[in-house]
C-alpha positions in Angstrom: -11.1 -14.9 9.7 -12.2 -12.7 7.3 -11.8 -13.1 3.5 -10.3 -10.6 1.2 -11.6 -9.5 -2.5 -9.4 -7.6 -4.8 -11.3 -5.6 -7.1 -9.5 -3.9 -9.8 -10.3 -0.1 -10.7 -8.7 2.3 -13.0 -5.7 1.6 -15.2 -4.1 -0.4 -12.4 -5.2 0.4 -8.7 -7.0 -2.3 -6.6 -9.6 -1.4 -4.0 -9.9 -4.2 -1.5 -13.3 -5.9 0.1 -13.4 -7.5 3.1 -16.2 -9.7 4.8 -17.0 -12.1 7.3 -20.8 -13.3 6.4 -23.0 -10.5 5.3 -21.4 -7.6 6.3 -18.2 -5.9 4.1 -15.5 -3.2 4.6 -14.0 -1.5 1.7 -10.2 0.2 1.5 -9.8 3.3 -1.0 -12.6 3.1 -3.1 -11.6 5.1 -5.9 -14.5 4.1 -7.7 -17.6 3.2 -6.5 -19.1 1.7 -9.5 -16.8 -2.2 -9.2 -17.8 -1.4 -5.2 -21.4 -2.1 -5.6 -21.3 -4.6 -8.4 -19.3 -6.7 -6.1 -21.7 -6.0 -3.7 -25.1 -6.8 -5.2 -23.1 -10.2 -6.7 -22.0 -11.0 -3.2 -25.3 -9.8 -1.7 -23.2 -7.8 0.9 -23.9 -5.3 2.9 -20.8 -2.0 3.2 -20.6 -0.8 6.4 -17.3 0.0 6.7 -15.1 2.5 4.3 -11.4 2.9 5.2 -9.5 5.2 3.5 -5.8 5.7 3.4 -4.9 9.1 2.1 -6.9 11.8 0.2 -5.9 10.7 -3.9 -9.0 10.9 -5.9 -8.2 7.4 -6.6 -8.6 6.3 -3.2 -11.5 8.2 -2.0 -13.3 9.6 -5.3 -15.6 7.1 -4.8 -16.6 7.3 -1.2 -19.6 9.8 -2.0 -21.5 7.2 -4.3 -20.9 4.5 -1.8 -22.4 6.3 1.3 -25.8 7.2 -1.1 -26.6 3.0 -1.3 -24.6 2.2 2.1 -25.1 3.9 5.5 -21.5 3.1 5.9 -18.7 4.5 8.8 -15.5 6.2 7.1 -12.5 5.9 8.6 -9.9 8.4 7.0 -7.2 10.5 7.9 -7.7 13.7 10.3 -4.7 15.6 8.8 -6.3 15.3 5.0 -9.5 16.9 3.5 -11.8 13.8 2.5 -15.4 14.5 2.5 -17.8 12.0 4.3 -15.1 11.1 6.7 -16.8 9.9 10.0 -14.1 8.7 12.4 -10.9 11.0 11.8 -7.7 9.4 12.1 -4.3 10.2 13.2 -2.5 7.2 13.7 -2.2 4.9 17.5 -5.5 3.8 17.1 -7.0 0.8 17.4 -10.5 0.6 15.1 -13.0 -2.1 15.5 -14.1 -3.1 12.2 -17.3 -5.2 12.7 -17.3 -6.8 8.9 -14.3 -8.5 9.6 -15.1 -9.1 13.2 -11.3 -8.0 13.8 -9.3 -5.0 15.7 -7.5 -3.3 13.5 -4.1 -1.0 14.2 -3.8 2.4 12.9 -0.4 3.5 11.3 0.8 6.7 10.5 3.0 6.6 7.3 3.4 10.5 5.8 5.5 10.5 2.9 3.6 9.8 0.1 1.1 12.3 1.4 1.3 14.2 4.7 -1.5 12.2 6.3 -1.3 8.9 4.6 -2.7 6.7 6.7 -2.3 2.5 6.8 -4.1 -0.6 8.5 -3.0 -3.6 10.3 -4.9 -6.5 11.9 -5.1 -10.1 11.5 -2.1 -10.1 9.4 -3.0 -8.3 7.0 -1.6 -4.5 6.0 -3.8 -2.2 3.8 -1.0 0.2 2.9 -2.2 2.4 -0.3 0.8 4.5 -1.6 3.3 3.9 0.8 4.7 0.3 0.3 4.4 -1.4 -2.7 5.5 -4.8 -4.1 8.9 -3.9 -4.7 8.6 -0.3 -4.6 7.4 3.0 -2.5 4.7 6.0 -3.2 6.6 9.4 -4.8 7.2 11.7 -2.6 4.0 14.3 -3.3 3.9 16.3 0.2 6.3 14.4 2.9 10.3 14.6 3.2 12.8 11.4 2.0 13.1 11.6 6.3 9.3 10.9 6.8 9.1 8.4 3.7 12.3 6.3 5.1 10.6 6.2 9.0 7.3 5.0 7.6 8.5 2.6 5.8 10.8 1.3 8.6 7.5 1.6 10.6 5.9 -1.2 8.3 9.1 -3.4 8.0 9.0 -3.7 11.5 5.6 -6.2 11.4 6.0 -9.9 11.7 7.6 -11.1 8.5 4.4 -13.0 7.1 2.1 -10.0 7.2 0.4 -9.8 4.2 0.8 -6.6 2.1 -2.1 -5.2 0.5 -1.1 -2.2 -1.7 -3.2 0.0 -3.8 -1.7 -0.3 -7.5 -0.4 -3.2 -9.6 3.1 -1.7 -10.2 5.2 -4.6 -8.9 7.0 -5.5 -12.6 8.0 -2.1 -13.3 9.2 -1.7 -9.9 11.1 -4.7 -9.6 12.9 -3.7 -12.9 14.3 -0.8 -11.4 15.1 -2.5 -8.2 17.0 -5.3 -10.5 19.1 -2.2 -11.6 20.1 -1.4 -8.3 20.9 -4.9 -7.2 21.6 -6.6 -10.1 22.8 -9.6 -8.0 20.6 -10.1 -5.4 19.5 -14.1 -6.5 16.4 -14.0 -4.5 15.2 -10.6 -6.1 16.2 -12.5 -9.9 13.7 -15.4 -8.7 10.8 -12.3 -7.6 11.4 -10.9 -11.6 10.9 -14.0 -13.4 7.6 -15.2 -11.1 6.3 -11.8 -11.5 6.9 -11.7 -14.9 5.0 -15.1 -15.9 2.5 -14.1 -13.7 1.7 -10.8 -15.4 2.0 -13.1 -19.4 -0.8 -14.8 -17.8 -2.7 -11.6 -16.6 -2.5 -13.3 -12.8 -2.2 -10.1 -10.3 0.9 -10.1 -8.4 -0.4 -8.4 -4.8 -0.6 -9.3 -1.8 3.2 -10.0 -1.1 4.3 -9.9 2.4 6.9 -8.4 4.8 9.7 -11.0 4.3 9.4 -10.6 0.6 9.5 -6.7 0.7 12.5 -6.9 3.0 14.4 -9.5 0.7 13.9 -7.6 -2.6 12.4 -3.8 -2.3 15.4 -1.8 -2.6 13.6 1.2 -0.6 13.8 -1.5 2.6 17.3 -2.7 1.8 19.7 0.9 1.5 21.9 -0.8 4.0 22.9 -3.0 2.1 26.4 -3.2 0.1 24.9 -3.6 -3.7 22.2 -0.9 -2.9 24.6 1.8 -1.2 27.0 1.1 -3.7 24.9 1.5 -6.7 22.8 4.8 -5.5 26.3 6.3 -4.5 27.5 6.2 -7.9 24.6 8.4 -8.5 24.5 10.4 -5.8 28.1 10.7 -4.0 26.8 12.6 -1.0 24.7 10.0 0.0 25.9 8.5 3.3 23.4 8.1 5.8 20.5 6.2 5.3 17.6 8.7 4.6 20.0 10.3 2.2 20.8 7.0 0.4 16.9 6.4 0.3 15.8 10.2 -1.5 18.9 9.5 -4.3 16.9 6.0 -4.6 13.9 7.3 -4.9 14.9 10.6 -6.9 16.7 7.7 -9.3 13.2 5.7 -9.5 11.3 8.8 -10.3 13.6 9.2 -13.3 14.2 5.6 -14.3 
């Protein structure tokens, strides 16, 4: 098994390492800068970059990376991402030799139109699609693409670890406490975020069960969260209508 190092970047994104002995694979490196200090203190050697989708947050650093690594970028086909070696559409399965593992590619277009994400060993390297208790906006995909993708990730084993890209997870679960005010188990996921966060403790990874009990974008079948985005949005009745009113509310909240 490999281990996982979060690295913050930014105002709040986190680019992930991973390593098994010497060797290391990075997911969106934004910045390369954190990268290679991690790096030199680990005295680790990149040789895998895996990006998800083409935000300059994600990839801006990829450039700086490959001029102190001779590393292989994995990135999606669909997007323009300079230095990307192995193009990726999604059905895939990448070897990923710092890790030692075989990792699953995922198509999950919504938050962009080639947004890629990566499973293996159960773990789920999802940038902007999935977050702790929330979803990416909408830049380039339809609320029809978004709702399938994330259905696509709800659909791993419950205790897959989830491995997004920003620490947004008290704001989002504010607004999801406004759709479903009563949901007990979501009220318990507030409160341990919030102390968490007083104590500057990072709140990611979570995991599939979690997302499922208490990310209103995975729940808009249920009673409290059809009833509350109805009372914005009338015409909502199917599910990938119920889920654009949610997100078009959470884009406004």
């Amino acid at each position: 098994m490999f281990d996982v190092i979060r690295i913050p970047a930014f105002k709040d994104n986190y680019i992930w390492l991973l390593h098994n002995g010497a060797a290391a694979a990075v997911v969106d490196p934004g910045d390369a800068r954190p990268v290679l200090d991690v790096l030199r203190r680990e005295r680790l050697s990149l040789t895998t970059i895996l990006v998800t989708h083409h935000h300059a947050d994600h990839q801006g650093g990829v450039s700086d990376l490959l001029a102190h690594h001779a590393a292989e970028v994995f990135g999606p086909a669909a997007e323009s991402i300079a230095g990307i070696t192995r193009p990726l559409r999604g059905g895939e399965t990448i070897r990923i030799a710092a890790c030692d593992d075989d990792f699953q590619v995922v198509a999950v277009p919504g938050h962009t139109l080639g947004h890629v994400a990566y499973y293996g060993a159960g773990c789920l390297f999802c940038g902007d699609t999935l977050f702790a208790g929330g979803c990416g906006r909408l830049f380039e995909g339809s609320a029809a693409q978004m709702a399938e993708s994330l259905a696509r990730l709800a659909a791993l084993p419950d205790e897959t670890a989830v491995y997004c890209a920003h620490e947004y997870t008290q704001a989002n679960l504010r607004f999801a406490l406004a759709v479903e005010p009563g949901n007990r188990r979501l009220q318990n996921r507030a409160a341990e975020v919030a102390a968490a966060r007083a104590r500057g403790a990072a709140t990611v990874p979570s995991t599939i069960a979690i997302e499922k009990a208490t990310n209103p974008f995975l729940r808009c079948r249920e009673p409290e969260v059809l009833a509350s985005t109805q009372r914005r949005a009338p015409e909502a009745r199917d599910e990938v209508a119920v889920f654009g009113a949610l997100r078009e509310w959470k884009n406004a909240f």
